[in-house]
N, CA, C and O atoms as a DFTB+ gen file, in Angstrom:
688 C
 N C O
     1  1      90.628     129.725     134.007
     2  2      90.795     128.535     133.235
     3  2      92.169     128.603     132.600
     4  3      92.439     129.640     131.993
     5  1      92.997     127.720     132.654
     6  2      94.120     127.482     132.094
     7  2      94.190     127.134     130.349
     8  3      93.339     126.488     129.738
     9  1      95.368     127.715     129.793
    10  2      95.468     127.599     128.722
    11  2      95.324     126.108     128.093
    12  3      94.654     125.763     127.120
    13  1      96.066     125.411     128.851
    14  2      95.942     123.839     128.360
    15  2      94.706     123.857     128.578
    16  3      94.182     124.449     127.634
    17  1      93.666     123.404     129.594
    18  2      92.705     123.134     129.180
    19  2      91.449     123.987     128.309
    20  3      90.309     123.543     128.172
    21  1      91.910     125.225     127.797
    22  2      91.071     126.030     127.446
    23  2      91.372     125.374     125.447
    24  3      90.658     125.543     124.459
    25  1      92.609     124.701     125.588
    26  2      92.978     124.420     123.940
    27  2      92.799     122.697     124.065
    28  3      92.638     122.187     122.956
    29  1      92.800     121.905     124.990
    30  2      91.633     120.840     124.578
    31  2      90.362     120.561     124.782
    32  3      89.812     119.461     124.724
    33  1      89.744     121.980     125.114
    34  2      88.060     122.408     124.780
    35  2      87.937     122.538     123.529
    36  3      86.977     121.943     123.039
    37  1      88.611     123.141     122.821
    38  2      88.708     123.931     121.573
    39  2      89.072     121.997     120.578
    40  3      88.605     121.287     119.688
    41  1      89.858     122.027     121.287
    42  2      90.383     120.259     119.968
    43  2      89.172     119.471     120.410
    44  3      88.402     119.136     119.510
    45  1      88.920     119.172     121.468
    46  2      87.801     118.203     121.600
    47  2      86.030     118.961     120.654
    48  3      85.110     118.273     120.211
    49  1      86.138     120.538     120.639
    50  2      84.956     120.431     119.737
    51  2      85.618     120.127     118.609
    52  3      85.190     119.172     117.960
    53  1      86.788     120.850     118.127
    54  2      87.055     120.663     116.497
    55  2      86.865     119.277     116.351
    56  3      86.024     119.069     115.475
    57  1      87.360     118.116     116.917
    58  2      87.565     117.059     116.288
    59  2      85.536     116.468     116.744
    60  3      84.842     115.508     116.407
    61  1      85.372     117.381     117.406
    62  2      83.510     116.770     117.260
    63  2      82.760     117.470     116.040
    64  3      81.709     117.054     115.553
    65  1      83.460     118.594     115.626
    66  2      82.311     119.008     114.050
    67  2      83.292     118.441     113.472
    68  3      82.548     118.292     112.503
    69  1      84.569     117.825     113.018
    70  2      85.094     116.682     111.872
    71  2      84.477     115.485     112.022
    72  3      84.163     114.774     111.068
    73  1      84.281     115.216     113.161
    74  2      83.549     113.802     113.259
    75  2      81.633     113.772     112.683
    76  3      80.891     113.032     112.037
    77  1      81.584     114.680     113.197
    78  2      80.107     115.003     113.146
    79  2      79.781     115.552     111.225
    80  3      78.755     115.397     110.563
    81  1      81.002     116.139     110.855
    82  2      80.661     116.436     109.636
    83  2      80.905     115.124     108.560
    84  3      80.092     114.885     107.668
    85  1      81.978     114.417     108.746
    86  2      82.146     113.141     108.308
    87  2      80.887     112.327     108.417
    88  3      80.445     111.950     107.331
    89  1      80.141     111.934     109.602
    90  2      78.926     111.291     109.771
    91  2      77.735     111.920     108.886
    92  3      77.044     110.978     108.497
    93  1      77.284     113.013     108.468
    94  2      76.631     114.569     107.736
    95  2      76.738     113.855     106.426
    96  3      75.719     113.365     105.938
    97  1      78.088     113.740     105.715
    98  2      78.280     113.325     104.736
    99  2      77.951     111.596     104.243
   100  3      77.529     111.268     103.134
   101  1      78.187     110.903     105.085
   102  2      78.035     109.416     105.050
   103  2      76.486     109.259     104.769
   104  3      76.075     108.282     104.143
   105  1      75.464     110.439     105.339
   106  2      74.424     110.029     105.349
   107  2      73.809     110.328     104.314
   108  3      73.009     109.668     103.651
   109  1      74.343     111.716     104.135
   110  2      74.102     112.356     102.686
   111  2      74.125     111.634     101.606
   112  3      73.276     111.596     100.715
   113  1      75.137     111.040     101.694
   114  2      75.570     109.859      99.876
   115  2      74.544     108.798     100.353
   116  3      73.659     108.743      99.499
   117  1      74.327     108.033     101.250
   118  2      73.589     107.280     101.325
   119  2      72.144     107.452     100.951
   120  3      71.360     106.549     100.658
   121  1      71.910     108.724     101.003
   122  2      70.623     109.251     100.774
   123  2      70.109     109.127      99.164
   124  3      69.136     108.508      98.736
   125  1      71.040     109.882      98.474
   126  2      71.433     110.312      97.493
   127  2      71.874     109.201      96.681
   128  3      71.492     108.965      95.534
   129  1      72.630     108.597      97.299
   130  2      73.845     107.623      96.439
   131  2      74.628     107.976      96.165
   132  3      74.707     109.182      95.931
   133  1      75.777     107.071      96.014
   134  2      76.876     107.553      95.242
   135  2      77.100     107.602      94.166
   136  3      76.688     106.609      93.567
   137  1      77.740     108.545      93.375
   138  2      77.861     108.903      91.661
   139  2      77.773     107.525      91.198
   140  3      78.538     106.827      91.865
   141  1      77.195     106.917      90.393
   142  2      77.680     105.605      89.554
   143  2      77.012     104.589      90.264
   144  3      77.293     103.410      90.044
   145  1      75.990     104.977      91.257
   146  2      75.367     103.693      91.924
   147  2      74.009     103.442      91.398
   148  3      73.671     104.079      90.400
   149  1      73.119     102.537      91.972
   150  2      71.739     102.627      91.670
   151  2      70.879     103.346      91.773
   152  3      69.935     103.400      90.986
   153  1      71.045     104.130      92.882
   154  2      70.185     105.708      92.923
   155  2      70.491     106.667      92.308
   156  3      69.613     107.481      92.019
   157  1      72.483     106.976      91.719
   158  2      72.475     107.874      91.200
   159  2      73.431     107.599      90.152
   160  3      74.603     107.958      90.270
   161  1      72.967     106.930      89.044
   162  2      73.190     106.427      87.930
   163  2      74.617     107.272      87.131
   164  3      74.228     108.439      87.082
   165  1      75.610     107.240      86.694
   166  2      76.083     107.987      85.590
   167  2      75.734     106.910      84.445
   168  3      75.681     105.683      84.522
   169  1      75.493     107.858      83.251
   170  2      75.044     107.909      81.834
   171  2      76.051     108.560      80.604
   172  3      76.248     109.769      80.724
   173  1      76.423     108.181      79.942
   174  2      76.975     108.330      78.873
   175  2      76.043     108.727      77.691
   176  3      74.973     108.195      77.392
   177  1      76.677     109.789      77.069
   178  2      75.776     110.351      76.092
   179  2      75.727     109.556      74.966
   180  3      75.249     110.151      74.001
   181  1      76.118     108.206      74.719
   182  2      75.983     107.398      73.873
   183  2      74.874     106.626      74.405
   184  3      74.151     106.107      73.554
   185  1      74.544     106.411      75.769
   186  2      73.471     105.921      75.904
   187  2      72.308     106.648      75.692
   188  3      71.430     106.115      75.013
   189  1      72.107     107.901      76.200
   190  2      71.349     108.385      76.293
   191  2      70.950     108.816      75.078
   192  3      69.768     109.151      75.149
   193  1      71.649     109.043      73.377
   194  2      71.784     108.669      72.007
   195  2      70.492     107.618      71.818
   196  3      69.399     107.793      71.280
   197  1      71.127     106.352      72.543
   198  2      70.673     105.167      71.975
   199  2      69.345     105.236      72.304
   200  3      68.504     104.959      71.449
   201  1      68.954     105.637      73.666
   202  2      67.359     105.524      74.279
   203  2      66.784     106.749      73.311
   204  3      66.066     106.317      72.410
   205  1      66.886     107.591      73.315
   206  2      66.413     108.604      72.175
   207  2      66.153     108.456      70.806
   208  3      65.192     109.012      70.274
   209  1      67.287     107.435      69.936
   210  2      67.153     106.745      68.814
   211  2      65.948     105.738      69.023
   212  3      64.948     105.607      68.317
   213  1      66.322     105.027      70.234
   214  2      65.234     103.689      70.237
   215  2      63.445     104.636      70.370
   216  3      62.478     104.418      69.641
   217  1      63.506     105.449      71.295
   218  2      62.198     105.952      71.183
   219  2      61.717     106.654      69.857
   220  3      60.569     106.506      69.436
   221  1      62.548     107.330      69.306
   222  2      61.670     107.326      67.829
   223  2      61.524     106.833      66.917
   224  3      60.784     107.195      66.002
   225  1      62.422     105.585      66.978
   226  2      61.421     104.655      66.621
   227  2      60.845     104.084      66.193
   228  3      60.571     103.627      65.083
   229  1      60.349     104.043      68.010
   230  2      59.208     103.463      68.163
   231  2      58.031     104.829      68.062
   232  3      56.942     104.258      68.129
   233  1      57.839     105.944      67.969
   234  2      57.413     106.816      67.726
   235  2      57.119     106.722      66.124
   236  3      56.080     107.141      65.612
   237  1      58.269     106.064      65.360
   238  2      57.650     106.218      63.997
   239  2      57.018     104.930      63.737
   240  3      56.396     104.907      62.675
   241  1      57.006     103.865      64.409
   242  2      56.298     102.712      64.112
   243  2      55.149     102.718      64.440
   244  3      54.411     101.906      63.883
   245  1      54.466     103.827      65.674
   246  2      53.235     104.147      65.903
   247  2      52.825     105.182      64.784
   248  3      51.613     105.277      64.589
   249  1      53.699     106.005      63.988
   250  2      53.093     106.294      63.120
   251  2      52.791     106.051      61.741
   252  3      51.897     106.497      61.021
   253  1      53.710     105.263      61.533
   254  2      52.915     104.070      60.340
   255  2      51.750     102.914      60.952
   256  3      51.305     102.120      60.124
   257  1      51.543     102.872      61.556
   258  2      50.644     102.109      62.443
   259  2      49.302     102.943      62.496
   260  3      48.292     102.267      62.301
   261  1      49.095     104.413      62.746
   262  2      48.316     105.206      62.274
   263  2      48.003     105.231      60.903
   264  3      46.858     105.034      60.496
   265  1      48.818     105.428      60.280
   266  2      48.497     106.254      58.996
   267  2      47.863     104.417      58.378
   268  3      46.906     104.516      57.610
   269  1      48.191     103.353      58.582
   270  2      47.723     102.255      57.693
   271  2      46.436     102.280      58.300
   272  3      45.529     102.056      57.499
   273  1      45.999     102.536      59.762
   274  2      44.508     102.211      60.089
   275  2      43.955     103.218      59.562
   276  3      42.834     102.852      59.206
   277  1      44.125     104.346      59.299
   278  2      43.621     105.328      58.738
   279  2      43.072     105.111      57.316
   280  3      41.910     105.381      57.013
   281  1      44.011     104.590      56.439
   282  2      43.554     104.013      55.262
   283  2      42.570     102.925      54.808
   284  3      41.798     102.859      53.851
   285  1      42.941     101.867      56.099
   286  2      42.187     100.599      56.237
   287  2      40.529     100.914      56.233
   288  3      39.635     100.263      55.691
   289  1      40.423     102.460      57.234
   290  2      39.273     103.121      57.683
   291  2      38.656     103.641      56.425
   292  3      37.466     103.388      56.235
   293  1      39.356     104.374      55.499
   294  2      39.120     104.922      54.442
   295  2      38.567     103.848      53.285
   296  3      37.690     104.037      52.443
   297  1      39.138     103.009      53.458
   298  2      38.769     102.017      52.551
   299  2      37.393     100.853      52.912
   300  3      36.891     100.102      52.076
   301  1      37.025     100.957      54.238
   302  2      35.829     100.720      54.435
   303  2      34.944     101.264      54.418
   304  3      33.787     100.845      54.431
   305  1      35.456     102.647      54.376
   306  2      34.189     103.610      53.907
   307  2      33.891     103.739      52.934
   308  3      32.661     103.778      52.884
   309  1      34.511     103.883      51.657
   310  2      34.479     103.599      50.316
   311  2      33.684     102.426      49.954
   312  3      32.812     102.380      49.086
   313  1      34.042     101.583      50.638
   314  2      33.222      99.960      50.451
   315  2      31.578      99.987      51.174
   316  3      30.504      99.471      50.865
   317  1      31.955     100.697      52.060
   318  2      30.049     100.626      52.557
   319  2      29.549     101.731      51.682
   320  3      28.339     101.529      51.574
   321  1      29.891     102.840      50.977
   322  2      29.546     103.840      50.103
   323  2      28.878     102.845      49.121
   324  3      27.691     102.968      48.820
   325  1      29.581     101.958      48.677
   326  2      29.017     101.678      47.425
   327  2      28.012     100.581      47.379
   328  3      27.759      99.954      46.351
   329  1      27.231     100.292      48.987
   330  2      26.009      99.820      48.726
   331  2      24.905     100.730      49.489
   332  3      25.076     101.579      50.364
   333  1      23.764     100.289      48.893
   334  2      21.934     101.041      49.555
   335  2      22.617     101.164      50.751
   336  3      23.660     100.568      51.018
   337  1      21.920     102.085      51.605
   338  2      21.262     102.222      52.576
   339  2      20.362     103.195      53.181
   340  3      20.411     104.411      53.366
   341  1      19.353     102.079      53.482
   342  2      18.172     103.607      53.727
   343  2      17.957     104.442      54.844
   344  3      18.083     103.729      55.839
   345  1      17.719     105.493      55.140
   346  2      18.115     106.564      55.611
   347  2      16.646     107.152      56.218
   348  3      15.791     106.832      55.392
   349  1      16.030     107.876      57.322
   350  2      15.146     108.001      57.134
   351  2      15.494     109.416      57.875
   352  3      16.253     109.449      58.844
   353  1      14.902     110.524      57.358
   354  2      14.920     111.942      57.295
   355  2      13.717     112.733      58.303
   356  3      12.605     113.050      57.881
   357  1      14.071     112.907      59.340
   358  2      12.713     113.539      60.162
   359  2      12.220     114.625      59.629
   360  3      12.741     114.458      58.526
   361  1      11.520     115.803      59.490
   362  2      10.687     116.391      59.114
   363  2      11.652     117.527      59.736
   364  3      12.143     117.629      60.861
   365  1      11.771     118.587      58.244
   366  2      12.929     119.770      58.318
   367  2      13.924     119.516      58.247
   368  3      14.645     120.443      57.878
   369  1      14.547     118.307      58.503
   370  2      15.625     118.518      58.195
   371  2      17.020     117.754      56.801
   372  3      16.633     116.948      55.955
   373  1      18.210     118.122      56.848
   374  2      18.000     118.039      55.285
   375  2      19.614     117.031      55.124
   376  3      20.494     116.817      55.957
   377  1      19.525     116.758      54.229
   378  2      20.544     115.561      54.187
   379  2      21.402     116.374      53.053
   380  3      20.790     116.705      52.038
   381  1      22.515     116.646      53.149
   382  2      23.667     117.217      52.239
   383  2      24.473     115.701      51.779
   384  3      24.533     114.759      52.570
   385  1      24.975     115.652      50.604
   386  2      25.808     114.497      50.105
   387  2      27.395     115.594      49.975
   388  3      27.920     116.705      50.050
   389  1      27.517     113.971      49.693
   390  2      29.163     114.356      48.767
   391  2      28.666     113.911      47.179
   392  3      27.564     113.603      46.725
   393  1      30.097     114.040      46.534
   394  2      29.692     113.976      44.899
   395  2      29.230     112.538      44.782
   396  3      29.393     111.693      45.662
   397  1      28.569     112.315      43.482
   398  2      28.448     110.946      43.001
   399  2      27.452     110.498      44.276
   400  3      27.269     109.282      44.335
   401  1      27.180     110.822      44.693
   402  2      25.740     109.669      45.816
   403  2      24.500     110.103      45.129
   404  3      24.063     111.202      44.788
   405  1      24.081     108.896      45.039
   406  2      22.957     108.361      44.906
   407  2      21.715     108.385      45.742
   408  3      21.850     107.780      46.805
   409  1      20.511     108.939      45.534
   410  2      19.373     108.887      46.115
   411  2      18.302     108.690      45.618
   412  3      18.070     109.422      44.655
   413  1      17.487     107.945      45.896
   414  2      16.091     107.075      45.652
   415  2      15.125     107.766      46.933
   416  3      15.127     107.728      48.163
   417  1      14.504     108.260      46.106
   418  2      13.043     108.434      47.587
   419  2      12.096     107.471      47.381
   420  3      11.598     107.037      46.342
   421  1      11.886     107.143      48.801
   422  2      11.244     105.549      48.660
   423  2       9.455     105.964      49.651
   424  3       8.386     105.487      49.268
   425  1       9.567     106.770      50.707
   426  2       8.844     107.292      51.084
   427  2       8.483     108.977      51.673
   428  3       9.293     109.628      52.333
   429  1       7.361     109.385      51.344
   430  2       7.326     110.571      51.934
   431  2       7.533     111.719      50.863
   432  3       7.712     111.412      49.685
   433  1       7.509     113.020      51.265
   434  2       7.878     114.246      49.657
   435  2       9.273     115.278      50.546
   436  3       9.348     115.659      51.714
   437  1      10.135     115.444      49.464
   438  2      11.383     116.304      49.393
   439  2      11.024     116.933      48.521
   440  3      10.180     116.936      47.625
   441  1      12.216     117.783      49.123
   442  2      12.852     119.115      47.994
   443  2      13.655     118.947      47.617
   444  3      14.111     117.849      47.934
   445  1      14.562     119.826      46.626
   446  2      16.085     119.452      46.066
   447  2      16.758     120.579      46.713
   448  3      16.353     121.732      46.561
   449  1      17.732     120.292      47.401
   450  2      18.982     121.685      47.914
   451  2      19.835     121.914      46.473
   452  3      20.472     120.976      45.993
   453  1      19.802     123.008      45.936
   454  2      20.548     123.274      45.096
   455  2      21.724     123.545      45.341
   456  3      22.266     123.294      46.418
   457  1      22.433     124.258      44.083
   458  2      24.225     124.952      44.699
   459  2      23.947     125.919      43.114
   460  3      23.337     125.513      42.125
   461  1      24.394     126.827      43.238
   462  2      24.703     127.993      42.115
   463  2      25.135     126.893      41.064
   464  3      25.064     127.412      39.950
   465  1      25.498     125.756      40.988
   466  2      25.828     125.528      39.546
   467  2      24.630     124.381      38.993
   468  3      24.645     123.699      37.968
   469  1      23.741     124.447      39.942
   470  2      22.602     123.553      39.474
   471  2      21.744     122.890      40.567
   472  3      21.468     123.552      41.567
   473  1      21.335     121.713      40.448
   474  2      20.821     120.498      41.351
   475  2      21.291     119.481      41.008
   476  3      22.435     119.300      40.591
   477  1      20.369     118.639      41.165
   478  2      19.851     116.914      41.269
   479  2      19.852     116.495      39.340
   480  3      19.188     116.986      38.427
   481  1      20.839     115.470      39.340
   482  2      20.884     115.000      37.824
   483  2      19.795     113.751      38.437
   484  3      20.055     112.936      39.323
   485  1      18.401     113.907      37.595
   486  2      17.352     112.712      38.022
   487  2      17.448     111.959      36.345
   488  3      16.872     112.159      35.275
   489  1      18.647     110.897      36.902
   490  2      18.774     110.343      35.097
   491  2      17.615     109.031      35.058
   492  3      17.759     108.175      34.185
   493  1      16.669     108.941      35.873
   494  2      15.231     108.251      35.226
   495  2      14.662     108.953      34.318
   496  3      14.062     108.382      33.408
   497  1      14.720     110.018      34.368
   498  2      13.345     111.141      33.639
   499  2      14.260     111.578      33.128
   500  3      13.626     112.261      32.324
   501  1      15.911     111.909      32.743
   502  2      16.945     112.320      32.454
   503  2      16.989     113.711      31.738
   504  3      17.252     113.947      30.559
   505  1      16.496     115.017      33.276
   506  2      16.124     116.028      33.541
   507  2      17.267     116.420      34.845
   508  3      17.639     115.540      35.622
   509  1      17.705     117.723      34.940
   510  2      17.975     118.556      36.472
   511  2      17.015     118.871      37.151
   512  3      16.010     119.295      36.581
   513  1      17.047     118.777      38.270
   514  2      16.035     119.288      39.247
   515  2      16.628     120.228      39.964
   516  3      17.343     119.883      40.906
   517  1      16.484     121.304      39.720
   518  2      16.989     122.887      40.548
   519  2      16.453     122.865      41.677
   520  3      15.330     122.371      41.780
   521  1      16.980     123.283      42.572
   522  2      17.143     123.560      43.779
   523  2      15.658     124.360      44.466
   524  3      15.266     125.466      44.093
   525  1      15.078     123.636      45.374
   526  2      13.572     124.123      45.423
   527  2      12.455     123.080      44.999
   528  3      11.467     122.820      45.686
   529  1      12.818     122.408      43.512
   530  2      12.352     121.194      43.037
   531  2      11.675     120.219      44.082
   532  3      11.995     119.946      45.239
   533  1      10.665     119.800      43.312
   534  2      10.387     118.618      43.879
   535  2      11.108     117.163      43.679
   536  3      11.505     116.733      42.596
   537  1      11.173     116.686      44.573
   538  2      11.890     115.411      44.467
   539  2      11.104     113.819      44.028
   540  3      10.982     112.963      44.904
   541  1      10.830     113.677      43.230
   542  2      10.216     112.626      42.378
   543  2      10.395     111.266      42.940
   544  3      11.508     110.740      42.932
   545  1       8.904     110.416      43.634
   546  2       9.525     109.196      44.622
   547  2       9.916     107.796      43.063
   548  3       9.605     107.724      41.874
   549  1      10.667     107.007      43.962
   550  2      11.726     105.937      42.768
   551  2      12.183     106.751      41.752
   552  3      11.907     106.427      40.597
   553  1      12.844     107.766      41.968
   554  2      13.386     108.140      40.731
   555  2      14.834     108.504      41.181
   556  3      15.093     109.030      42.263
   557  1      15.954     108.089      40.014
   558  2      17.117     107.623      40.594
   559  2      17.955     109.100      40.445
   560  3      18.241     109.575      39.346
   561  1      18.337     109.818      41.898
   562  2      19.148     110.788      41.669
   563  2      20.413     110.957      41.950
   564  3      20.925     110.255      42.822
   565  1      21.240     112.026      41.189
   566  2      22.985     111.658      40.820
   567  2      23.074     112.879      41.686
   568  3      22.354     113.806      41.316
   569  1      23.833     113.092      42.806
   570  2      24.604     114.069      43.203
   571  2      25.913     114.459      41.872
   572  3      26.784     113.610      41.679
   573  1      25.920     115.691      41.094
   574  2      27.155     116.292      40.527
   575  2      28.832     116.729      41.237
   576  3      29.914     116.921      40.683
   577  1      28.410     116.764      42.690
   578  2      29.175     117.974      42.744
   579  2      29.206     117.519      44.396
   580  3      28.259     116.923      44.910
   581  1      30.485     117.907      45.164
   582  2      30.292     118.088      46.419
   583  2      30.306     119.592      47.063
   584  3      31.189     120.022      47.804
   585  1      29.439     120.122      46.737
   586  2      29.219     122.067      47.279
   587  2      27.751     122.202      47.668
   588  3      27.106     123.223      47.434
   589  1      27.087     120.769      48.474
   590  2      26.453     121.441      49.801
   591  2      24.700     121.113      48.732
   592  3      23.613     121.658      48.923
   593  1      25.020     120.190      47.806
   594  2      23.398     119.809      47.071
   595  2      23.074     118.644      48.221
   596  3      23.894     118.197      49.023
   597  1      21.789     118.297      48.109
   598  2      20.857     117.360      48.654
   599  2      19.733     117.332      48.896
   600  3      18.990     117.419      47.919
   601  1      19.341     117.252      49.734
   602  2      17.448     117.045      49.643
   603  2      17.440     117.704      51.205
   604  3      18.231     117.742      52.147
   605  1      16.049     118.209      50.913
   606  2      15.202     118.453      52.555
   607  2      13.889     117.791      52.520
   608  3      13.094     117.805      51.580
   609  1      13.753     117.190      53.697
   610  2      12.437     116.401      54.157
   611  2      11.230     117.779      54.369
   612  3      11.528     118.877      54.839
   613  1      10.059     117.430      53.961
   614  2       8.608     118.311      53.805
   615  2       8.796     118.131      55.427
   616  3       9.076     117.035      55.912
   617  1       8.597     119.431      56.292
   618  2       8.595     119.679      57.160
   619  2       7.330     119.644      57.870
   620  3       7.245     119.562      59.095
   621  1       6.252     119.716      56.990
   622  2       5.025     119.763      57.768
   623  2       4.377     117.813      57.494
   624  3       3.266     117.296      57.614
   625  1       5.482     117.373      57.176
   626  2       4.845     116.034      57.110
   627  2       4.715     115.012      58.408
   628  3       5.402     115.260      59.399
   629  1       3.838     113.871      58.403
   630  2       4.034     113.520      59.692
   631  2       4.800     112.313      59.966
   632  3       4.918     111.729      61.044
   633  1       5.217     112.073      59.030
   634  2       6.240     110.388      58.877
   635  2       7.426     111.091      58.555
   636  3       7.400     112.154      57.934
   637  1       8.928     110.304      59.121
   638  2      10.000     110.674      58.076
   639  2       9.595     110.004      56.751
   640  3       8.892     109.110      56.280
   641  1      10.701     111.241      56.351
   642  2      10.884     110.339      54.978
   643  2      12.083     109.412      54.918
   644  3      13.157     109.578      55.496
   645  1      11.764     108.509      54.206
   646  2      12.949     107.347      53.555
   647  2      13.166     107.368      52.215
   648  3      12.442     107.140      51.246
   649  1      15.051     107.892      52.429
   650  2      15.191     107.611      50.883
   651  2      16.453     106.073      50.819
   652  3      17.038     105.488      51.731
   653  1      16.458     105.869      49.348
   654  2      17.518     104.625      49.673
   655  2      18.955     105.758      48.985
   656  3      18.878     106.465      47.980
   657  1      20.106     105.608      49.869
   658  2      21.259     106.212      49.746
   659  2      22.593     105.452      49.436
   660  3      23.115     104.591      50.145
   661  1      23.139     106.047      47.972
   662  2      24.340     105.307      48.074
   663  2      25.862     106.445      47.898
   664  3      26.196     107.038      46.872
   665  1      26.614     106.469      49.355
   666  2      27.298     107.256      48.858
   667  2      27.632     108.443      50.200
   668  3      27.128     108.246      51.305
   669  1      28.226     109.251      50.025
   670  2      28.638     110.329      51.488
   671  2      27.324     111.437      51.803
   672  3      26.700     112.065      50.947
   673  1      27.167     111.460      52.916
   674  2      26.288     112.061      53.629
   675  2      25.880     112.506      55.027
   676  3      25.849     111.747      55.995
   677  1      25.571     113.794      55.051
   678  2      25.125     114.265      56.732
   679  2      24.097     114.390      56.831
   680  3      23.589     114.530      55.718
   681  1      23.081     114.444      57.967
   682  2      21.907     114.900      58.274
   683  2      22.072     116.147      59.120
   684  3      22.698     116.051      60.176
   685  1      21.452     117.561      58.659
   686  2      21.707     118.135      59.331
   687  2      20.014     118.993      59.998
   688  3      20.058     119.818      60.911
């Protein structure tokens, strides 16, 4: 093989991997995009500032948005606290208050759950009822204290009991 044609073997590949690598690349950006296009955006850190500012926000407007339903919530609870409602207690088990609630036994026999600093202020008969106590039916009782006082339903009875309740409470 002769030199001339052995050196436009050699140019005819070179100029086929320039051509071929040029085409490589065309497809590549197309793929990709080009810097500053729609697929591949440039951003300025003033924008990217601004979207970060704008999301919190809106991050803090969801959290005043919380914290007011939260209150709104609080304040309907307070408002249904402060009327009757009667409650009816299955057999064993025992209803704990918060402070200041109110209980009326309307049917059935309780006990009083005490707490080390006392019981049940029963200001009808305007007596304490210690813990163990019997619970006196229509007679109007004052929770003191929120540390776990309330009543337990007579366990061997066969009706719940119903008391009328005004005020915070679990059945447990």
């Amino acid at each position: 093989m002769s030199l001339l044609k052995y050196f436009k073997i050699r140019y005819a590949v070179f100029i086929a991997v320039i051509a071929a690598s040029f085409f490589l690349i065309h497809i590549v950006q197309a793929v990709s995009g080009e810097p500053g296009s729609e697929a591949n955006p440039l951003v300025s850190q003033d924008y990217v500032d601004s979207k970060v500012n704008d999301m919190s926000a809106k991050i803090n407007d969801l959290t005043a948005s919380v914290n007011s339903l939260s209150q709104q919530l609080q304040s309907l609870q307070k408002l249904q606290a402060s009327k009757y409602e009667i409650v009816a207690i299955k057999p064993g088990k025992q209803m704990i208050t918060g402070d200041s609630t109110e209980i009326i036994l309307r049917q059935g026999q309780a006990k009083v759950i005490g707490s080390s600093l006392g019981g049940l202020s029963d200001v009808t008969e305007g007596i304490d009822i210690a813990g163990g106590g019997n619970v006196p039916p229509n007679h109007l009782l004052i929770v003191p204290r929120d540390d776990g006082r309330g009543i337990v339903a007579d366990q061997y009875s066969e009706k719940d009991v119903l008391v009328l309740v005004k005020g915070t409470y679990t059945i447990k």
